[in-house]
TORKOLVO-617075 format. One record per residue: x, y, z of N, C-alpha, C in turn; residue in three letters. Coordinates in steps of 0.001 Angstrom, whole numbers, plus 524288, in hexadecimal, padded with zeros to 5 digits. Atoms other than C-alpha are relative to their C-alpha. Layout:
# TORKOLVO-617075
XYZXYZXYZALA;...
END
This chain:
# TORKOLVO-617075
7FAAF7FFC97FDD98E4B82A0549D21A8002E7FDF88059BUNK;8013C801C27FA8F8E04E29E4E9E0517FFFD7F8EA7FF96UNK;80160805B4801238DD7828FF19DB8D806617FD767FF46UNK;7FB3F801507FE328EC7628E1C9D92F80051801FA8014AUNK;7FD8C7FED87FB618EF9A293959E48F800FC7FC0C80425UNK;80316805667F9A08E81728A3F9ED41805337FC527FD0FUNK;7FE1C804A7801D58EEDB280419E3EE804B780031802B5UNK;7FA91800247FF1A8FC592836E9E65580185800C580634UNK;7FF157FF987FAE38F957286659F4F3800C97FAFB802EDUNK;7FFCB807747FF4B8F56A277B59F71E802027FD1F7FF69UNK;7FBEE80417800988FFD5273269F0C5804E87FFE4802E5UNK;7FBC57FEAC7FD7E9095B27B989F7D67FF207FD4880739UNK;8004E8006A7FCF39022F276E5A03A4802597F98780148UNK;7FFDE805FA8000A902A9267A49FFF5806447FF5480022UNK;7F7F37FFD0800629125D26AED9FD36800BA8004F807A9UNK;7FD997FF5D7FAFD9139C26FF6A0BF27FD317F9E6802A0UNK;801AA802A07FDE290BB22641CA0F988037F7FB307FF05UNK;7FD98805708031A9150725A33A083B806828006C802A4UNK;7FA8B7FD637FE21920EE261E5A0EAF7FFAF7FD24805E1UNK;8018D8010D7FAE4919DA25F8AA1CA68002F7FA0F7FFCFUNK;800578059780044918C3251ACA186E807457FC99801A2UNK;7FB55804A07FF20927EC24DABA16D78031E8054D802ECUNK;7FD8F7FE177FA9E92CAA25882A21057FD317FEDF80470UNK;801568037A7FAE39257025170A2BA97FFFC7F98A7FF74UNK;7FF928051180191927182444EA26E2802A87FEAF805C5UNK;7FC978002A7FBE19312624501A32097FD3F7FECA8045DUNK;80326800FD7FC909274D247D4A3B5E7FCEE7FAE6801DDUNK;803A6803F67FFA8920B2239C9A3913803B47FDB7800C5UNK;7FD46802C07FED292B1F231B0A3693804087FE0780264UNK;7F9C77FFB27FEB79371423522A3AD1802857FCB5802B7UNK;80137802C97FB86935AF22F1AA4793800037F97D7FDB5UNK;7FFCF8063F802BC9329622115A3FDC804C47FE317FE34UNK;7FD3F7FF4B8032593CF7223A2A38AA805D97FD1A8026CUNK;7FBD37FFAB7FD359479C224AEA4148800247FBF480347UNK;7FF97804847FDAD9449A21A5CA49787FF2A7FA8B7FEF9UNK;801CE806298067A9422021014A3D397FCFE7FD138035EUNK;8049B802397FD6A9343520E10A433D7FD487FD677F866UNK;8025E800CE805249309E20FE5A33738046A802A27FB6CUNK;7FE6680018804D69382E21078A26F67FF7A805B47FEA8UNK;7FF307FBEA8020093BE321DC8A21787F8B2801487FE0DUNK;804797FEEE805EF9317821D13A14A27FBE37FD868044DUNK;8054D800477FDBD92841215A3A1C0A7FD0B8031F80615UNK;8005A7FBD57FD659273421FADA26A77FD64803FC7FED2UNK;801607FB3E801A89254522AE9A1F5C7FB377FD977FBCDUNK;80605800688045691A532230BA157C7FCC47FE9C8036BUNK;8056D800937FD34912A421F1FA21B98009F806208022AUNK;800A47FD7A7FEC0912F222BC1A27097FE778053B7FAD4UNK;803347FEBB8040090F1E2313DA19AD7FAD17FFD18007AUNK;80476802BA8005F9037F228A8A1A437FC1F803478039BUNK;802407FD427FA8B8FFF522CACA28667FF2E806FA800AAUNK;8007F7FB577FFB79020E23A69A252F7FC178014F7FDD2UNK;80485800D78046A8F7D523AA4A197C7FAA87FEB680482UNK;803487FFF87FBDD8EF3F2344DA22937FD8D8032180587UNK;8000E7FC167FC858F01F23C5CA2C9B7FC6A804997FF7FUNK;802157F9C0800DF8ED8924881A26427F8C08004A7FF22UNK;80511801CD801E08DF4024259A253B7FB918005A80636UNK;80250800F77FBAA8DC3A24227A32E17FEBE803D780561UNK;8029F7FAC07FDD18D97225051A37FA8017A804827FD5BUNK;7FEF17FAA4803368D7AE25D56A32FE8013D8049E80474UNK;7FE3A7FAA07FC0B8DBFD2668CA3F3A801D7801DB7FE8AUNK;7FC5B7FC94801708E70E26A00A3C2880178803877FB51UNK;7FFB97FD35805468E3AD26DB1A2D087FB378035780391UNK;8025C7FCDC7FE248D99F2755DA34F2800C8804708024FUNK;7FB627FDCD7FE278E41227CACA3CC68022B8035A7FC56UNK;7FD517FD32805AC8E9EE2817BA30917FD0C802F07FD3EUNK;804E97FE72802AE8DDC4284B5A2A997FEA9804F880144UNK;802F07FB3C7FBE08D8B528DB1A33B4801B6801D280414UNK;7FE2D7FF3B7FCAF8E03C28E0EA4029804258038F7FF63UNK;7FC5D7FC927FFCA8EBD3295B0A3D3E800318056F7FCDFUNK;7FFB77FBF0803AB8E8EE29FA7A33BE7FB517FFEF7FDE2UNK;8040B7FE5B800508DD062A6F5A2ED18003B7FDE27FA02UNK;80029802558053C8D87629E0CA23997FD0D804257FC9DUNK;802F87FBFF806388D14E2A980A1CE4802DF8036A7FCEEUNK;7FD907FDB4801F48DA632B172A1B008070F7FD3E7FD22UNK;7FB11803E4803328E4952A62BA15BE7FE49800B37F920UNK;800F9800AD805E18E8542A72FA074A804337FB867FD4AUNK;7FBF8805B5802418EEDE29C7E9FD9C805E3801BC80018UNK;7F9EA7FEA37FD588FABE2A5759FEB88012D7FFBE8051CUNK;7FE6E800277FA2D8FAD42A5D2A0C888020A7F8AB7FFF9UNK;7FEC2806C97FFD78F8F829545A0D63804FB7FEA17FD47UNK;7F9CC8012D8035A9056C29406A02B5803E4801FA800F7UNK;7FBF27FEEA7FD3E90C9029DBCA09A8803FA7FBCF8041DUNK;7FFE6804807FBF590C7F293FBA151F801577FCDF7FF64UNK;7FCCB8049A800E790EC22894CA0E3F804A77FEF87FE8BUNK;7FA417FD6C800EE91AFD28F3BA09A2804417FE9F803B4UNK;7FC097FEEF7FB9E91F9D29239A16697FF8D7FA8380222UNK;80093807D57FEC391CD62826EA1AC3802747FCD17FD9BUNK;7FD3080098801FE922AF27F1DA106E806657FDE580009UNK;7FADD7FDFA7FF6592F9D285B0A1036803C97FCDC80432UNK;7FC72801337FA26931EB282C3A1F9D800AF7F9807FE73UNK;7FF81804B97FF5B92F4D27484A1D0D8050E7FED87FC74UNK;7FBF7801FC8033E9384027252A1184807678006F803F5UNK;7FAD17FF9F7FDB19433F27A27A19E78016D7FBAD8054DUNK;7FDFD801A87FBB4941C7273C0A266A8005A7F8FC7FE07UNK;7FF5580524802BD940A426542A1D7B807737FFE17FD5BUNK;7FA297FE71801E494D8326AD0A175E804437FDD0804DFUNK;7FD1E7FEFD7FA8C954C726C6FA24B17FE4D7FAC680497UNK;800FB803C27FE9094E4C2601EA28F07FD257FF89808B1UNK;804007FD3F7FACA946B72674BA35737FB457FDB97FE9FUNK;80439800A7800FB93A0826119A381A7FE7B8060F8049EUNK;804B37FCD27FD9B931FE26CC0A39DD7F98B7FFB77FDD3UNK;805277FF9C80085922F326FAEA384C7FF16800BF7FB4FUNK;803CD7FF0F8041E91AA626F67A2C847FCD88029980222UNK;806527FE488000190DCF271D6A333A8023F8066E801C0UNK;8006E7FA107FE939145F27EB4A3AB38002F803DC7FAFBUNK;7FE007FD8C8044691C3C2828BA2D6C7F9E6801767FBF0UNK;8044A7FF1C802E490DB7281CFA26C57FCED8053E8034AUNK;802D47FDA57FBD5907D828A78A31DC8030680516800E8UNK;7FCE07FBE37FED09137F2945CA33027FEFF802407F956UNK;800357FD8B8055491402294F4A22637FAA8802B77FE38UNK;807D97FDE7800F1902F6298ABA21F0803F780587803A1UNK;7FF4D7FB427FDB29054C2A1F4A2D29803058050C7FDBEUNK;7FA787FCF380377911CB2A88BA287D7FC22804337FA67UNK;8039A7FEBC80485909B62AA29A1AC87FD67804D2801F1UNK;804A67FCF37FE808FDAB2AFDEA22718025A8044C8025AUNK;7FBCF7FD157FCCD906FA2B9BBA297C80013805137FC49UNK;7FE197FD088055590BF92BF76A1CCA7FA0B800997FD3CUNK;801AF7FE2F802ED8FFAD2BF4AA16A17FB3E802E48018BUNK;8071C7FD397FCEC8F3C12C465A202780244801DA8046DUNK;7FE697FE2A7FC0A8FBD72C72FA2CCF7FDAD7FC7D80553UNK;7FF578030B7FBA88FB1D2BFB7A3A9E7F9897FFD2802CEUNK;805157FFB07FDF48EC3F2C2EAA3C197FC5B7FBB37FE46UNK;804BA804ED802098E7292B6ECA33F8804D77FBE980178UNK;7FD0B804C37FE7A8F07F2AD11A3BCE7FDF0800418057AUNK;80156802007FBB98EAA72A69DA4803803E67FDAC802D7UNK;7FBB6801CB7FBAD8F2B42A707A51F77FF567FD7880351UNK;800D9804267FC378EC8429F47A5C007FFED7FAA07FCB5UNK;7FF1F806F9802818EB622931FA513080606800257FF60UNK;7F8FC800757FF508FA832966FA4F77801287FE5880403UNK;7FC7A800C07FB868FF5F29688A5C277FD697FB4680140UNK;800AA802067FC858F61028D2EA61A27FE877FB817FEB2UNK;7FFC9804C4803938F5D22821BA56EC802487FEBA7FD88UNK;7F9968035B804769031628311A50A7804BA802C58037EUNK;7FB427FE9C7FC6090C3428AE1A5A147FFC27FE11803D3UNK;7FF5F802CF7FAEC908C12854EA66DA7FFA37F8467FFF0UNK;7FE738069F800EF907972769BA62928061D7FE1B7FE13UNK;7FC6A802BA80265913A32794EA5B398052D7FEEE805BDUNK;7FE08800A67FA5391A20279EFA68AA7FE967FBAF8030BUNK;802A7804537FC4B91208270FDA6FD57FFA17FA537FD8FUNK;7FFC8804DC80171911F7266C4A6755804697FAB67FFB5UNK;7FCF6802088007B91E58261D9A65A7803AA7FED480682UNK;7FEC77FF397F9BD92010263F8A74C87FDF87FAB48021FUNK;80111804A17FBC8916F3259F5A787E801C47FB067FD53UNK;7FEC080484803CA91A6125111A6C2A806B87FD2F8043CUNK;7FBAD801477FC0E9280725254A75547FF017FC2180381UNK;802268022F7FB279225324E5AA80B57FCA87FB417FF9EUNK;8020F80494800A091A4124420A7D15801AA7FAF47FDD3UNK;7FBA78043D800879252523C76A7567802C27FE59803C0UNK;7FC308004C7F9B392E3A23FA4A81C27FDC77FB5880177UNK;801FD804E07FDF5924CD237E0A89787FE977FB247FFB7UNK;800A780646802FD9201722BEDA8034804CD7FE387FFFCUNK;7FB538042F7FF5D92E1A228C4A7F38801837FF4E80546UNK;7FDE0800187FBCB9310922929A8D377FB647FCE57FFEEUNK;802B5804737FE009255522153A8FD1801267FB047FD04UNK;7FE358046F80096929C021775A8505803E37FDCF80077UNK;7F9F1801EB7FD6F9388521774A88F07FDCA7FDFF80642UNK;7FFDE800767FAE6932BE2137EA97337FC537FA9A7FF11UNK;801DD8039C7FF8492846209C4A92AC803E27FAD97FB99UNK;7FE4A8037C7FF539320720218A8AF6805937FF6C7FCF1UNK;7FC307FCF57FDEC93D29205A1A907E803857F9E47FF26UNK;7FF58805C67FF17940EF1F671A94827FD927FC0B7FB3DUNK;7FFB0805C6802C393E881EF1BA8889802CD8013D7FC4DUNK;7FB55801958055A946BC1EAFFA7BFD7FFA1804027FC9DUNK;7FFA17FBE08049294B5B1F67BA734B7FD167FE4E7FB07UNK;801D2801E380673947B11ED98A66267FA46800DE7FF6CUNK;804C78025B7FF6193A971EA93A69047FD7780416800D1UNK;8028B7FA7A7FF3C937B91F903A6DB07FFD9802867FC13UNK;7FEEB7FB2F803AE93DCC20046A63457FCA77FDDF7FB41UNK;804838035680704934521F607A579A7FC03802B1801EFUNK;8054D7FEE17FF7C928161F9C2A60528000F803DF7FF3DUNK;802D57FA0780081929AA207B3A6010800A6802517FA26UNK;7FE547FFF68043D92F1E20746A51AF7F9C87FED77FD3DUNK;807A47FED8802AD91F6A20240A4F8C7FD30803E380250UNK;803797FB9F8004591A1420C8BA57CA8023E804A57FDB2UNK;800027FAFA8024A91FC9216FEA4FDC7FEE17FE8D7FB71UNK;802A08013F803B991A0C21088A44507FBBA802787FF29UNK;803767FD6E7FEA190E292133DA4B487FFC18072080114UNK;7FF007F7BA7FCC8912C122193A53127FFFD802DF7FAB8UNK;7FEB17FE0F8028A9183F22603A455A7FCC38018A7FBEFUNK;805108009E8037290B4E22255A3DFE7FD4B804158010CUNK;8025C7FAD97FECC9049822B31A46BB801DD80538800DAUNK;7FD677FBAB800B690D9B234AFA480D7FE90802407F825UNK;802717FE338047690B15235FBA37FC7FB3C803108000DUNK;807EF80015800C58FB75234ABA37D7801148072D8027FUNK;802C67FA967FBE58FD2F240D1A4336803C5803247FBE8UNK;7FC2D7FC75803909079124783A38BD7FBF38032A7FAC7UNK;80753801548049E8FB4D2453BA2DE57FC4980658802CDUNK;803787FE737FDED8F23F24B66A366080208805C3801F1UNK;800C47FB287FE328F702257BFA3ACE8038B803B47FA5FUNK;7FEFB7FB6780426901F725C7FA2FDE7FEA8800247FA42UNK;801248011D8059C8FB02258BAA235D7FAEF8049E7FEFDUNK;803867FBFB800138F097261ADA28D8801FA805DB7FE55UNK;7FF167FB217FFD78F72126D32A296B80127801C77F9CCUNK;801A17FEF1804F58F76B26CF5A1A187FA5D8007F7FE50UNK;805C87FFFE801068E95726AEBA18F87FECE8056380104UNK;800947FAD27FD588E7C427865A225B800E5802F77FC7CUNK;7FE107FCD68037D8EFEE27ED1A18067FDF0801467FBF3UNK;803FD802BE805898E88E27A6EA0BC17FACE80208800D0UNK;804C17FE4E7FE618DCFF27C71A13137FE46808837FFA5UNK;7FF307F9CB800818E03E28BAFA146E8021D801DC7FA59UNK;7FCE97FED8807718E45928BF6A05C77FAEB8004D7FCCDUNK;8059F800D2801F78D658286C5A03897FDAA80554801CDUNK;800FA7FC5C7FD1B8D1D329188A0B09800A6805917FD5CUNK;7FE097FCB3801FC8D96029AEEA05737FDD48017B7FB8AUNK;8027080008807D38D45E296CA9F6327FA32800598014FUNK;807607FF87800AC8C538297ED9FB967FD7A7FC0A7FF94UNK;80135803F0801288C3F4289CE9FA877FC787FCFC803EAUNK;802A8802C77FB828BEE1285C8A08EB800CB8058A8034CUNK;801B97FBDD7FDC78B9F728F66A1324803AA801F88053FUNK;7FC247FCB47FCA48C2CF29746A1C1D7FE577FF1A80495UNK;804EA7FF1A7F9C78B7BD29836A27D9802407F8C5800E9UNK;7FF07804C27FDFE8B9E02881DA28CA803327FB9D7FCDFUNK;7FCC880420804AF8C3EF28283A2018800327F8A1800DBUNK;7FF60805F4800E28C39527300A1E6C804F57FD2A7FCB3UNK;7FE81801C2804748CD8C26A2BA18CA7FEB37FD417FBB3UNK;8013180415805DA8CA402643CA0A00802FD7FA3D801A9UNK;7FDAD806FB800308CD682549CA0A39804AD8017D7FB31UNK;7FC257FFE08033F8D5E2258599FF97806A5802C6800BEUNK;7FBD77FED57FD1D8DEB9260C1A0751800F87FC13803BCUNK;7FCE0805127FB4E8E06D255EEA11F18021F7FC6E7FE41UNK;7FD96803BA802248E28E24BBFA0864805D7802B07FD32UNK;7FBEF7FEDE803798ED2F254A19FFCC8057E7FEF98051FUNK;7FCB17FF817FA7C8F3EB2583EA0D6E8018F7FCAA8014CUNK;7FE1B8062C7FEB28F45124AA7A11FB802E87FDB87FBF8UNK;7FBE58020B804818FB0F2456DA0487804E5803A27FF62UNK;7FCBC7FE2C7FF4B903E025069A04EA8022B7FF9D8041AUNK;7FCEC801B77FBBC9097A24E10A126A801DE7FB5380085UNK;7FDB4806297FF7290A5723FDCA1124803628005B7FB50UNK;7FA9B7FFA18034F9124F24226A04868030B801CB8010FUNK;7FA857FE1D7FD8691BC424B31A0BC0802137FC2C80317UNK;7FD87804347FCA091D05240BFA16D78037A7FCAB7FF61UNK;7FE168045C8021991E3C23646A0D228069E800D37FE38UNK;7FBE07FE918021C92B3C23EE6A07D0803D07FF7280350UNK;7FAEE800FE7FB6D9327223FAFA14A08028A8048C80104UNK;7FB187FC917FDF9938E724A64A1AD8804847FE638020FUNK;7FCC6802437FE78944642439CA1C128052C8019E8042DUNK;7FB5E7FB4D7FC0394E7F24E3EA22497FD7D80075803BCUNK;803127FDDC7FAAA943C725138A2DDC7FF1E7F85880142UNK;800BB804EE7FE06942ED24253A2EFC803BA800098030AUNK;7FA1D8027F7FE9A9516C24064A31E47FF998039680746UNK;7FEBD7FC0B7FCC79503924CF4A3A937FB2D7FE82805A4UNK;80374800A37FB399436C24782A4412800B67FA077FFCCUNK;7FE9A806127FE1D9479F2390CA4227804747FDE2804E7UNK;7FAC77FF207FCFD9565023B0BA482280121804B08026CUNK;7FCC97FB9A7FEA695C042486FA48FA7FD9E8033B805A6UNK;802CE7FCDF7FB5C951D624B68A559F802B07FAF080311UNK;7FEF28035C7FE1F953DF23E5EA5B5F801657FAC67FF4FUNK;80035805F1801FD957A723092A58B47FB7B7FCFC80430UNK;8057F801817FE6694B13229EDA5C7F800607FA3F800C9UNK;80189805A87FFAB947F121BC7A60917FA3C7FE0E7FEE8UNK;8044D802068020D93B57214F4A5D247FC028022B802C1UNK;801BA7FB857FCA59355121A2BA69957FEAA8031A7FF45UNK;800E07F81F801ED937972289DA67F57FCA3800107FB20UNK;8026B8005C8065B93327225F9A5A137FA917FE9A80156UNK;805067FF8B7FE8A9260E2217CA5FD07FE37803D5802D1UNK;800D87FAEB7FC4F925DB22AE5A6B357FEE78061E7FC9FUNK;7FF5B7FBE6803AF92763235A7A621E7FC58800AC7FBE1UNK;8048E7FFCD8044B91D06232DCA575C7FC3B800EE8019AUNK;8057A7FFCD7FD209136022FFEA61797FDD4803D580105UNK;800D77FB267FD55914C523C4FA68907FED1804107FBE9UNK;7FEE97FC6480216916E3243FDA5B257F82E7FFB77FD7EUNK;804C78000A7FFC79099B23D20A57237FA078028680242UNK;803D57FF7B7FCC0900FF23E71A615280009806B180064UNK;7FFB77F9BD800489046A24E17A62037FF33802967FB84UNK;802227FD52805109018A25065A54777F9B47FE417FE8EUNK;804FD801868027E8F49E24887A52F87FC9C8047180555UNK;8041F7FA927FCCC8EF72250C3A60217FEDF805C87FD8FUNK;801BE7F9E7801B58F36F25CBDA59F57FD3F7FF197FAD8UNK;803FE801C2804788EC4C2590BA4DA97FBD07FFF78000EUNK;803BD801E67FE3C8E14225569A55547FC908080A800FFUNK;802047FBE77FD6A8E1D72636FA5AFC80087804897FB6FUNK;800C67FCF8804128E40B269B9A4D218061A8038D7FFFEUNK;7F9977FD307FFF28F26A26D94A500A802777FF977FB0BUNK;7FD138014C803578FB0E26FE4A45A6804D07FFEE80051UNK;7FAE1800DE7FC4A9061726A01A4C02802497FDD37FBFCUNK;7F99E800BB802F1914C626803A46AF800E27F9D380224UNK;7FEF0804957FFD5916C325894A44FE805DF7FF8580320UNK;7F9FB8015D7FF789241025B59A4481800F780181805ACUNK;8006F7FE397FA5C923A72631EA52487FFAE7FB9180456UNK;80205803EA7FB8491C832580DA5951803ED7FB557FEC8UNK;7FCE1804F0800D69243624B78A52A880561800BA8010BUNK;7FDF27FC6F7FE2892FB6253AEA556B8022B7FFE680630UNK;7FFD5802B57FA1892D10254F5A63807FDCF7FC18802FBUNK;800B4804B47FCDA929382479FA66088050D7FCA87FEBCUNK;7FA3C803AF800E5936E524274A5F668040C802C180468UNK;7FC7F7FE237FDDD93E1224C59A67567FD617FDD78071BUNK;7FFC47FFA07FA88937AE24970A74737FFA17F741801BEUNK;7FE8A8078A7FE229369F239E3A72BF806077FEC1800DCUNK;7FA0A80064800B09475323C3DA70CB8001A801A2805C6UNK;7FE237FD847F9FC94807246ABA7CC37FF387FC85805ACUNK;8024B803CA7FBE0940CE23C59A85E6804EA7FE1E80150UNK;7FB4B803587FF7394B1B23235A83FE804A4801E580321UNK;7FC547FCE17FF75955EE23B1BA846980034804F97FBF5UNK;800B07FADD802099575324940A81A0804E4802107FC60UNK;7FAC77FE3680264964AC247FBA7C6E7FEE87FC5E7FA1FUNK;80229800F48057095D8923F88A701D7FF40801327FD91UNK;8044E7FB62802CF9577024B64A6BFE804358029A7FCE9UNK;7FE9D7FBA08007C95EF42530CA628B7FEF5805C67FDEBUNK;804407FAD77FFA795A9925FCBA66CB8017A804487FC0AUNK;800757FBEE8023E961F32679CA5D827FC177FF057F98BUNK;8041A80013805659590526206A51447FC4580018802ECUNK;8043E7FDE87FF7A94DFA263C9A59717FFEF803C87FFE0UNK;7FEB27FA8E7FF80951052719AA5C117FF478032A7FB93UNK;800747FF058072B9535D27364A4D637F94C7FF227FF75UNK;8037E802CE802B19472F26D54A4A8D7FACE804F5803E3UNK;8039B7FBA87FDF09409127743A55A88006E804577FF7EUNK;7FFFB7FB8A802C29450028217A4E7C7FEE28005E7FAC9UNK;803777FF548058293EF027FA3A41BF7F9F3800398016CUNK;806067FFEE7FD64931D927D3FA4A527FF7E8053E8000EUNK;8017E7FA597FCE4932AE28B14A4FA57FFB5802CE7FAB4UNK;800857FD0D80496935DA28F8AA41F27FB3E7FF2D7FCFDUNK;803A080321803C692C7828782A399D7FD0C805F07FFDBUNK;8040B7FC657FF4C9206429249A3BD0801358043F7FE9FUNK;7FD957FBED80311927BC29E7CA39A0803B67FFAF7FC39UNK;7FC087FFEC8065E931C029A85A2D807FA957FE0C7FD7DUNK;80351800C5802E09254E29387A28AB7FC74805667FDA1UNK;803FB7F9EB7FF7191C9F2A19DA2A1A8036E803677FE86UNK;7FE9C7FBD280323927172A97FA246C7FFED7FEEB7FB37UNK;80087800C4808B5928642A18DA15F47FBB97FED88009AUNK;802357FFD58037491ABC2A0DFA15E07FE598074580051UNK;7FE737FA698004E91B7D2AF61A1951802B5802E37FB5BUNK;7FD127FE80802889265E2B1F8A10D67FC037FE0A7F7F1UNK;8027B801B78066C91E0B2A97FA054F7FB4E803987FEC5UNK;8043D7FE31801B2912962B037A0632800C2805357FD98UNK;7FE3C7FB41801DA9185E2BD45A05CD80245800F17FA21UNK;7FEC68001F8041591D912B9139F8CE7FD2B7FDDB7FCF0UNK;804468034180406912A22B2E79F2687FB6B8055F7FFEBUNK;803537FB2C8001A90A132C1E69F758804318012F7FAA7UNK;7FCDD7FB7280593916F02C9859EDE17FE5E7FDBA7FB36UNK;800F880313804F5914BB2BF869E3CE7FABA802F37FE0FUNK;8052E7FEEF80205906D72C3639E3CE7FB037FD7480247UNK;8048F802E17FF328FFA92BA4F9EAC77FD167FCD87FC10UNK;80284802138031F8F69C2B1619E48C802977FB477FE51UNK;7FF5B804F9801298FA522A54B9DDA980721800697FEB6UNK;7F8F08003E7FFB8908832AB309D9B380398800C680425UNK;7FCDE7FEB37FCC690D252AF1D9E524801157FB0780411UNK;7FCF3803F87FCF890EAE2A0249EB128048D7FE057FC82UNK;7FC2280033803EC9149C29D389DC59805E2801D28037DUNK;7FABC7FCB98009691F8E2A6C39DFA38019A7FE1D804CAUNK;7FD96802307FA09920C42A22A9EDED803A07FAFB7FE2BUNK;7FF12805B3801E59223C294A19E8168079E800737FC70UNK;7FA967FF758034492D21299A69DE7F8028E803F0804E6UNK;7FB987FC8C7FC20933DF2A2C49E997802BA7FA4880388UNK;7FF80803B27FCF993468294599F12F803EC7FBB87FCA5UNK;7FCFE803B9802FD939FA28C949E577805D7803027FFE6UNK;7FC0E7FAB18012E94363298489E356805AF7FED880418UNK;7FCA6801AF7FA8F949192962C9F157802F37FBA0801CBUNK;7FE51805B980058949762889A9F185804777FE3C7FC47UNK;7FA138007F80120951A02884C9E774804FE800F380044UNK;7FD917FD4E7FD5A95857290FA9EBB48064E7FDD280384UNK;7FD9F802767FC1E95C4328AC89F8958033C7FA0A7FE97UNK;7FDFA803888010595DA927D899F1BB806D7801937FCB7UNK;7FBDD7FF9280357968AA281F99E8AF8050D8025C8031EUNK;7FD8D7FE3D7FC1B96F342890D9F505802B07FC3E8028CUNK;7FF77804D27FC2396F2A27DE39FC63803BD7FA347FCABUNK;7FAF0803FD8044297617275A49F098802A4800C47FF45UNK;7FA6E7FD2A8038F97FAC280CC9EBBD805CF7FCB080374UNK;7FA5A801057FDE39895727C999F6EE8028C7FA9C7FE56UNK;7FD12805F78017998AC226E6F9F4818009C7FF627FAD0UNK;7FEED7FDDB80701989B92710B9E51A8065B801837FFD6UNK;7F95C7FDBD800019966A278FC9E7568032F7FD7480268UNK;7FC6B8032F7FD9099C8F2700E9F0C9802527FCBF7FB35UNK;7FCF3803D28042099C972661E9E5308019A7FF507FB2DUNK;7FE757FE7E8054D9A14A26DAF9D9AB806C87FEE38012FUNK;7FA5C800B07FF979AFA926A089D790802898081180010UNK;7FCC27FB557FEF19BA13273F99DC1A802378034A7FA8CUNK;
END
C-alpha cells in the first residue's frame, strides 16, 4: 500500500510542478511579450526549453527542501501530499484571479502547514525558515527593485541622445538574450523545489537515507519535463497582469528588468535560496517603471499582488493543514489522500457551477 502511496505522491507532486510551470510562465516572458521583443508562442517555447534545461544545473535548492526546512525523519507521504495540496490549491486560485504569486513559498507554507497539524512546531526549522525563505522573501525582490531602478537609469543616460528606432531593435535583441537567462535562472531554482519534495516522499517510503538524502536523476529529469510542460501551456491571465497591468514597458525596462530579475535569482540559487521568481521579476518590472517615473507604476495592482505575497505562506499552510487533518479522519494511509482528492473534486465543482448559475439564469427567457 505504501508503494501506491509514493505513487500517487509523485504524481501529485509532478501536478504541482506542471501548475508552477504555466503560473510563472509570466515570470519569464511577460516582459518579451509586452514589448514584442518575441512572439507570444515563441516566447513561452523558448523559455520552456530554457526552463528544462535549467533545472539541470544545480541541486541547492532541491537540497533546501530536502533537509533545510523541516525534519526529514520525521516526514511522512501524508505529510508531503498534504503540502502539495495546499500548493496546489493557492496556485490554481491566485492563476484564477490572475495574481502572480509564489509557487516556491505556496510549496514551503503547504509542507509546513501539513507538519504543524501532524507532529507540532518542534520538527520545523526555524532558522532554515526565517533565514532561507522569509528573509530573502523580503530582501529579494528589494534589491531586484533596486537594481532594475538603476540599469535603467544608467541606460536612459547612456543612450539618452540617439534615435528611438535603432534603440528600441537593439534592446528588443538584448531581451532575447536578458529573457533567455532570465528562463535558464527560472530552470534552476523553481524546478528544484519539486525535486526537494519528491526527495522527502522518497524518504518518507524508506527508499534513500534520511541522515543524507540525494536526488535520483530520475527525479530531476521528471521535474524538469514537468515544468517545461507547464511553461509550454502559458499562464495567460498572470501574463496580461505582469506584461501591462503593472506597467506599460518599453524595450529598455524590458531588458532592465530581466537582467536584474536574472542575476538575483541565479545568486540565490548559487546560495541554495528558495527564492520566489515571481517576487524578484516582479520587483525588477516595478522598479525599472518607478525609475522613469513613479506615476507609470500602477501601484494599486502591485499592492494587490503584495497581498497575495504576504498571504501565499499562511493560506498555503492552512489547506495543507486543513488536508491533512482530513486525510488523519479518513484514516490515514493510502485512503485518506483518496478522500482528500474527492473532498477537492467535490468543491471544485462546486464553485464551478456557482460561478455559472448567474449567467445561466441571466439567459433563460423571461
Amino acid at each position: 500500500m505504501s508503494d501506491l502511496l509514493l505513487v500517487l505522491v509523485v504524481a501529485t507532486a509532478l501536478a504541482f510542478d506542471y501548475t508552477n510551470g504555466f503560473h510563472d510562465t509570466a515570470n519569464v516572458v511577460a516582459t518579451s511579450i509586452s514589448t514584442r521583443a518575441l512572439a507570444p508562442k515563441v516566447a513561452v517555447a523558448l523559455a520552456a526549453v530554457l526552463n528544462f534545461v535549467g533545472a539541470f544545473l544545480s541541486l541547492e535548492v532541491a537540497a533546501t527542501i530536502a533537509k533545510g526546512i523541516v525534519d526529514s525523519g520525521e516526514i511522512t507521504l501524508q505529510i508531503v501530499f498534504a503540502g502539495l495540496i495546499g500548493a496546489i490549491v493557492w496556485n490554481l486560485v491566485t492563476w484564477w484571479y490572475g495574481l502572480p504569486s509564489s509557487s516556491s513559498h505556496a510549496l514551503i507554507g503547504g509542507v509546513v502547514g501539513a507538519m504543524l497539524v501532524a507532529v507540532g512546531p518542534s520538527h520545523i526549522y526555524g532558522d532554515g525558515l526565517l533565514g532561507k525563505v522569509v528573509i530573502p522573501a523580503f530582501v529579494a525582490p528589494v534589491l531586484a527593485f533596486a537594481v532594475g531602478g538603476i540599469a535603467i537609469l544608467l541606460i536612459y543616460r547612456i543612450v539618452g541622445r540617439l534615435l528611438p528606432g535603432p534603440v528600441t531593435r537593439g534592446f528588443r535583441l538584448g531581451q532575447i538574450a536578458s529573457g533567455s537567462l532570465l528562463a535558464l535562472a527560472h530552470g534552476t531554482n523553481d524546478a528544484q523545489k519539486t525535486m526537494g519534495v519528491i526527495t522527502l516522499a522518497l524518504v518518507a517510503h524508506g527508499s534513500i537515507s534520511a541522515a543524507d538524502p540525494e536526488v535520483p536523476f530520475w527525479v530531476v529529469f521528471s521535474s524538469a519535463s514537468a515544468i517545461a510542460l507547464g511553461t509550454y501551456s502559458g499562464g495567460w491571465r498572470i501574463i496580461r497582469t505582469m506584461g501591462s497591468k503593472i506597467i506599460k514597458m518599453d524595450a529598455a525596462q524590458g531588458f532592465a528588468a530581466q537582467g536584474s530579475g536574472a542575476a538575483v535569482i541565479l545568486a540565490a540559487t548559487h546560495a541554495g535560496f528558495p527564492l520566489s521568481t515571481t517576487h524578484v521579476i516582479s520587483g525588477g518590472v516595478v522598479g525599472a517603471g518607478a525609475a522613469k517615473r513613479l506615476s507609470a507604476v500602477k501601484w494599486g495592482v502591485a499592492g494587490n499582488m503584495a497581498v497575495a505575497w504576504v498571504l501565499t505562506i499562511p493560506a498555503a499552510g492552512i489547506t495543507g493543514g486543513v488536508a491533512y487533518g482530513i486525510s488523519a479522519l479518513a484514516g490515514g494511509g493510502t485512503l485518506g489522500p483518496f478522500v482528500v482528492l474527492a473532498v477537492l473534486a467535490l468543491v471544485a465543482v462546486v464553485l464551478v457551477r456557482a460561478r455559472r448559475t448567474p449567467a445561466a439564469l441571466a439567459e433563460e427567457p423571461a
